[in-house]
C-alpha positions as CSV (number, residue, x, y, z in Angstrom):
1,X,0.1,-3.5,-2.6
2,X,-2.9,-1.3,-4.0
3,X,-4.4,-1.5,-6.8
4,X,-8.2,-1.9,-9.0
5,X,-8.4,-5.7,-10.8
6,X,-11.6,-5.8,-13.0
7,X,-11.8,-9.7,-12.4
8,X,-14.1,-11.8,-14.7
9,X,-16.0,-14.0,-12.2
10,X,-16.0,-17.5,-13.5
11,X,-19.8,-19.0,-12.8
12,X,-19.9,-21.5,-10.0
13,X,-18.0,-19.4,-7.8
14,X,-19.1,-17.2,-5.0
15,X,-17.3,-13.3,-4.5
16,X,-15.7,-14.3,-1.5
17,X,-14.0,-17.1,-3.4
18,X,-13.1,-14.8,-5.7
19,X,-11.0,-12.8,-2.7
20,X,-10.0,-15.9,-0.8
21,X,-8.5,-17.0,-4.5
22,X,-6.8,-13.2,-5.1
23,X,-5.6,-13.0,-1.3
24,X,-3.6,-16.3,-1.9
25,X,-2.0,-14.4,-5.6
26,X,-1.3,-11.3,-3.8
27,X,0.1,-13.1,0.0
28,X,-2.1,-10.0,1.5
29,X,-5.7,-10.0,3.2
30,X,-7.1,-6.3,2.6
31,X,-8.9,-7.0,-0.5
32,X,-12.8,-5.9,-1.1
33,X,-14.8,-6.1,-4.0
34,X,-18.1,-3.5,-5.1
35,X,-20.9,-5.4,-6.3
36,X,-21.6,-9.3,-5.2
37,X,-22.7,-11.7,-8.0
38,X,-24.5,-14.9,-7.2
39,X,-22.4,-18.3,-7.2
40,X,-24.3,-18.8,-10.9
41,X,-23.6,-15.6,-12.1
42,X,-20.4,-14.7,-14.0
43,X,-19.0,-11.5,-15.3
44,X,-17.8,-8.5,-14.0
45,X,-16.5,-7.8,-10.6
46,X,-14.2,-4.7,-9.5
47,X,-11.7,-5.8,-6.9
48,X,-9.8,-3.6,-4.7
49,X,-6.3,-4.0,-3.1
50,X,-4.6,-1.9,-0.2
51,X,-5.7,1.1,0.3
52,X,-8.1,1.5,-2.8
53,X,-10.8,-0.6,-0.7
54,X,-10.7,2.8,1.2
55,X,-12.0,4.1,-1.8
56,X,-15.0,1.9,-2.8
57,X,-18.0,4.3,-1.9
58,X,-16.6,6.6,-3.9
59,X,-16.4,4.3,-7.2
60,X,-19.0,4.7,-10.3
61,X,-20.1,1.5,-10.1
62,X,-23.9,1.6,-9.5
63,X,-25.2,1.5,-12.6
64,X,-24.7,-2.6,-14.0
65,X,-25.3,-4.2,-17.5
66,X,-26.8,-8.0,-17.2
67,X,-27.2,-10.5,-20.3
68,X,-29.5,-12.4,-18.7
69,X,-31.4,-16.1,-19.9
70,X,-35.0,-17.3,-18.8
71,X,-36.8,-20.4,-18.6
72,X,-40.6,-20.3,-19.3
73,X,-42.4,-22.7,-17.4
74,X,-40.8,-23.0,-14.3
75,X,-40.6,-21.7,-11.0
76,X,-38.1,-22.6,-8.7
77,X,-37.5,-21.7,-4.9
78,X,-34.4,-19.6,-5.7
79,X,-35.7,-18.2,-8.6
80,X,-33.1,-19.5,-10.6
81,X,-32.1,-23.0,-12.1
82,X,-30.0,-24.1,-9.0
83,X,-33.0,-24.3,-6.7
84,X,-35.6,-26.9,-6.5
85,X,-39.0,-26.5,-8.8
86,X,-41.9,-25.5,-6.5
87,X,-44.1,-25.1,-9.4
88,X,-44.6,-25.8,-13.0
89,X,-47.3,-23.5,-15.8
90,X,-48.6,-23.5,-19.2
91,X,-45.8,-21.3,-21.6
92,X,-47.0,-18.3,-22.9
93,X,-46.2,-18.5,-27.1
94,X,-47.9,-15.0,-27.9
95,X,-44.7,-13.1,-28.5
96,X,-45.9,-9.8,-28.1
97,X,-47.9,-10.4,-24.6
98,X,-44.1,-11.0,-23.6
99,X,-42.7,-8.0,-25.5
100,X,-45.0,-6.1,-23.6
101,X,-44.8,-7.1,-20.4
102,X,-41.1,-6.8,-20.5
103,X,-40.8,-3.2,-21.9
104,X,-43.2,-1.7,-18.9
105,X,-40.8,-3.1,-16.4
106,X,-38.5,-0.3,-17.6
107,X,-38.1,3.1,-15.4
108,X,-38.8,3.5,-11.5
109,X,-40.3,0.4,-9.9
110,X,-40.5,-1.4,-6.7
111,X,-39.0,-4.8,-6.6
112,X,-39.4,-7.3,-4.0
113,X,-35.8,-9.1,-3.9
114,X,-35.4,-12.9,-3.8
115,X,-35.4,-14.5,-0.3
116,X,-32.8,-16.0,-1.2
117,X,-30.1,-13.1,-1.2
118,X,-28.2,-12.3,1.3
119,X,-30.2,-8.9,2.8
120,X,-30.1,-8.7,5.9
121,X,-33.0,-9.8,8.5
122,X,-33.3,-9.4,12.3
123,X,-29.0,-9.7,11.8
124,X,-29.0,-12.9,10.0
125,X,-28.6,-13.3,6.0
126,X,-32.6,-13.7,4.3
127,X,-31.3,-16.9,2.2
128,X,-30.5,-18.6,5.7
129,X,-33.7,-18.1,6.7
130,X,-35.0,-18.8,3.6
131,X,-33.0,-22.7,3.8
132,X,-34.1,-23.0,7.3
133,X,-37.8,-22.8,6.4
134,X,-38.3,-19.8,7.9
135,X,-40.5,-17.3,7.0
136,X,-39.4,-14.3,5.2
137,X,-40.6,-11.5,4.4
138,X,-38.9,-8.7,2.7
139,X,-40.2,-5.1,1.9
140,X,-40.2,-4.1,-1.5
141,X,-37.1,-1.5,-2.7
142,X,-37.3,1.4,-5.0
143,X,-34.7,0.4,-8.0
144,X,-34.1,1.8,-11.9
145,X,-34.5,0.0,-14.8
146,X,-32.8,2.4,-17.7
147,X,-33.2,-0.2,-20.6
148,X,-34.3,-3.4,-21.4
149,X,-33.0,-4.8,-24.7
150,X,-34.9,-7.9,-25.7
151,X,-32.0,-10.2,-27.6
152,X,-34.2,-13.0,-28.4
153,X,-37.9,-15.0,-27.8
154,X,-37.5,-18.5,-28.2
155,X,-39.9,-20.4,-26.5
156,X,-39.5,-21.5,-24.2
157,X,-36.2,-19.1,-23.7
158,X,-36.7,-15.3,-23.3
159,X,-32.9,-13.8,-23.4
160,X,-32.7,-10.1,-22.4
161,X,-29.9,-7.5,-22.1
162,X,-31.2,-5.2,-18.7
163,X,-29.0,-1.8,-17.7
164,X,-30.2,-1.0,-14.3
165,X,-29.5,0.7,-10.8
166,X,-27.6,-0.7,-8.3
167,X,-29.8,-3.0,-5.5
168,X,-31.8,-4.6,-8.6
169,X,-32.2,-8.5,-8.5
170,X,-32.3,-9.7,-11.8
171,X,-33.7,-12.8,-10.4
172,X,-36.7,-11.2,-9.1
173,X,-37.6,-9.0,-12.0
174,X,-37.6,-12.4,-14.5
175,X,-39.7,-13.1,-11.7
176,X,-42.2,-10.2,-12.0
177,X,-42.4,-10.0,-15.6
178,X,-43.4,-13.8,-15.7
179,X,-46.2,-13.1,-13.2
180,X,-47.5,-10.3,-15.4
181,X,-47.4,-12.6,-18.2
182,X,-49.0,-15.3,-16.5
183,X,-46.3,-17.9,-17.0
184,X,-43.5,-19.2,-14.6
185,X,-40.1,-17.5,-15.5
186,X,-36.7,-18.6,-13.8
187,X,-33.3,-17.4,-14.3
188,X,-30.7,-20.0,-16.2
189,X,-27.8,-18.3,-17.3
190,X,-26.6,-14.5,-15.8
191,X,-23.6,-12.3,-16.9
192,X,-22.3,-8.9,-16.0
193,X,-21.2,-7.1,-19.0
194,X,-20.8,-3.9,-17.2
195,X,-20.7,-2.3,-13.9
196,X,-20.4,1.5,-14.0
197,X,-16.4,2.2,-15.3
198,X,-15.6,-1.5,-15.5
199,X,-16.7,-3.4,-18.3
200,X,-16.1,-7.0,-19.3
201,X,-13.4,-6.2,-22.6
202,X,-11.1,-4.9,-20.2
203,X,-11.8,-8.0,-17.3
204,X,-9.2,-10.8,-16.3
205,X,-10.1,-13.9,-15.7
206,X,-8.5,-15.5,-12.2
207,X,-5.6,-17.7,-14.9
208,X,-4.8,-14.7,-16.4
209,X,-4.1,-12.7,-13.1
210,X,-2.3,-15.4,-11.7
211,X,0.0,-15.5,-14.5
212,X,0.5,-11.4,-14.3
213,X,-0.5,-10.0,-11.3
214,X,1.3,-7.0,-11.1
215,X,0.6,-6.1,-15.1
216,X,-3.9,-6.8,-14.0
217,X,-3.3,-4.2,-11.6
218,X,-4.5,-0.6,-12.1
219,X,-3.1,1.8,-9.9
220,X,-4.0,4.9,-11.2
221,X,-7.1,6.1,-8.1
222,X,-8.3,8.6,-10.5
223,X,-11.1,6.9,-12.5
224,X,-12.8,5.7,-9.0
225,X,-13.2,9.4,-8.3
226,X,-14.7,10.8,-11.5
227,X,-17.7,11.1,-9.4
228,X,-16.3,13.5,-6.6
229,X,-15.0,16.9,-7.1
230,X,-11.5,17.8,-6.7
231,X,-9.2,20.7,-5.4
232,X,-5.2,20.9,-5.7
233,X,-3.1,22.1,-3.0
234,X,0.3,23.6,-2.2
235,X,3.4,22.1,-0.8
236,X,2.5,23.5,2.4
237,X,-1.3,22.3,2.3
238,X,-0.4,19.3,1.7
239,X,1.6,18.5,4.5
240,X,-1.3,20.2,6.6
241,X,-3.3,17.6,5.0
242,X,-0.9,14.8,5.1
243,X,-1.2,15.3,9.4
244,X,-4.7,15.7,9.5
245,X,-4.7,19.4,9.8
246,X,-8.1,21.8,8.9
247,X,-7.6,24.6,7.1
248,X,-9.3,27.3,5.0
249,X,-10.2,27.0,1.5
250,X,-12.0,28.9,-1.6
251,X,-14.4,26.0,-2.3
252,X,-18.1,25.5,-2.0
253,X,-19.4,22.8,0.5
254,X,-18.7,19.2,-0.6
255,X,-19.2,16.2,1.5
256,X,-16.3,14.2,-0.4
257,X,-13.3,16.1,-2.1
258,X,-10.7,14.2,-3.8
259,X,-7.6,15.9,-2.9
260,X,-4.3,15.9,-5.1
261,X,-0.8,17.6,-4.6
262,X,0.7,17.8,-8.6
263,X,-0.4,14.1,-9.7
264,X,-0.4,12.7,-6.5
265,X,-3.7,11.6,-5.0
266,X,-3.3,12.8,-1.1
267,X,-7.1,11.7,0.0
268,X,-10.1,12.3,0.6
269,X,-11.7,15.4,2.2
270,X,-15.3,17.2,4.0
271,X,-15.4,20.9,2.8
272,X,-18.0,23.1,5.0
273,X,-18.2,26.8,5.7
274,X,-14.8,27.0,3.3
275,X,-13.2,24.5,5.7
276,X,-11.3,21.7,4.2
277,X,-11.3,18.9,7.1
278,X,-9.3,15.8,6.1
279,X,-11.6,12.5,5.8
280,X,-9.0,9.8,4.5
281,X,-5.5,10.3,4.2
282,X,-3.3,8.4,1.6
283,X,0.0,9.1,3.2
């Protein structure tokens, strides 16, 4: 079976529940998700069945919407409420040192990600390390903040709605911004609203899919590839394509082509020096 689920992650699971859950519903095991969310986080998570997991590094999906909830205060070893408190500070109660601090986290920064995430180190997953006692050290990343919405200060809660690029740790930036403040900030509640063309109206919650898994199932490949360009070809081109077959066409160089005969979507395609060389092939 393929297919695109936008699944509504209940908190308290991890992702790969998520698919061991969905590979029981669907009796099949090639199932993928784009995007991992932390056991604690809930939200939004794009799940692909079949031959659509083919198709994940081609999906819009690298731009995310967080509500997100902070503790002042507290500082934990995870960064978050489920680890254990390392450290506890005054709270800051000047409202606009906060508002501040928040809004010049917004634009290109470098973010040092939580140790405990699962980036790999030396081949083995940083928040092993990390519960091993190990050492870790992790290089900071270039990530985008687009917006930062402040919903509410209430000490000794700061809630905030963040938009940002894909490899951002939200756990890490309530991190930050507490250090420029000067007060201890940990993550206690997380939701993805929004994660590029999926977005949490249109989400299903694992009850709901049980109960209609063939009506939660979007088969229509089109929306993962708004991205890529596309070309049409003839009968005969697409059987070239269909067999794997090179051949000549009038388009400019593209490293990814979505390639459709009528309606149908045939795959995915290299074009260089006006040669169309079949990449992935939807037969």
């Amino acid at each position: 079976m393929d297919g695109i689920i936008n699944v509504l992650k209940p908190s308290g699971m991890t992702s790969f529940d998520v698919i061991a859950k969905l590979r029981r519903i669907y009796g099949q095991k090639k199932i993928g998700h784009g995007g991992t969310l932390d056991p604690m986080a809930a939200g939004v998570l794009p799940v692909f069945l079949g031959r659509t997991t083919r198709l994940i590094e081609y999906a819009p999906i690298h731009t995310k919407t967080y509500e997100a909830e902070f503790v002042m205060g507290i500082e934990t070893d995870t960064e978050d409420m489920t680890g254990e408190i390392i450290q506890k500070g005054k709270i800051e109660r000047n409202i606009e040192r906060w508002t501040q601090a928040i809004k010049s986290y917004e634009g290109d920064i470098e973010q040092v990600p939580s140790i405990y995430s699962a980036i790999s180190v030396n081949g083995k997953r940083a928040y092993e390390l990390a519960r091993r006692g190990e050492d870790v050290q992790l290089p900071p990343r270039k990530i985008h903040i687009f917006q930062i919405h402040i919903r509410e200060i209430a000490i000794p809660y700061v809630r905030l709605s963040i938009t940002c690029s894909a490899g951002t740790y939200i756990r890490a930036l309530g991190r930050d911004i507490g250090r420029t403040v000067g007060t201890p900030l940990t993550l206690s509640f997380l939701l993805r609203t929004q994660m590029g063309i999926f977005d949490i109206e249109n989400s299903y919650t694992l009850e709901e899919i049980e109960k209609a898994k063939e009506d939660v199932l979007t088969k229509d490949f089109r929306p993962l590839l708004s991205e890529c360009p596309s070309m049409m070809v003839d009968d005969n081109r697409q059987d070239d394509f269909l067999h794997g077959k090179r051949f000549p066409v009038n388009e400019d160089d593209h490293d990814h082509v979505a390639v459709f005969h009528e309606n149908t979507f045939l795959g995915m395609a290299l074009v260089k020096d006006h040669v169309l060389y079949p990449q992935k092939v939807f037969s």
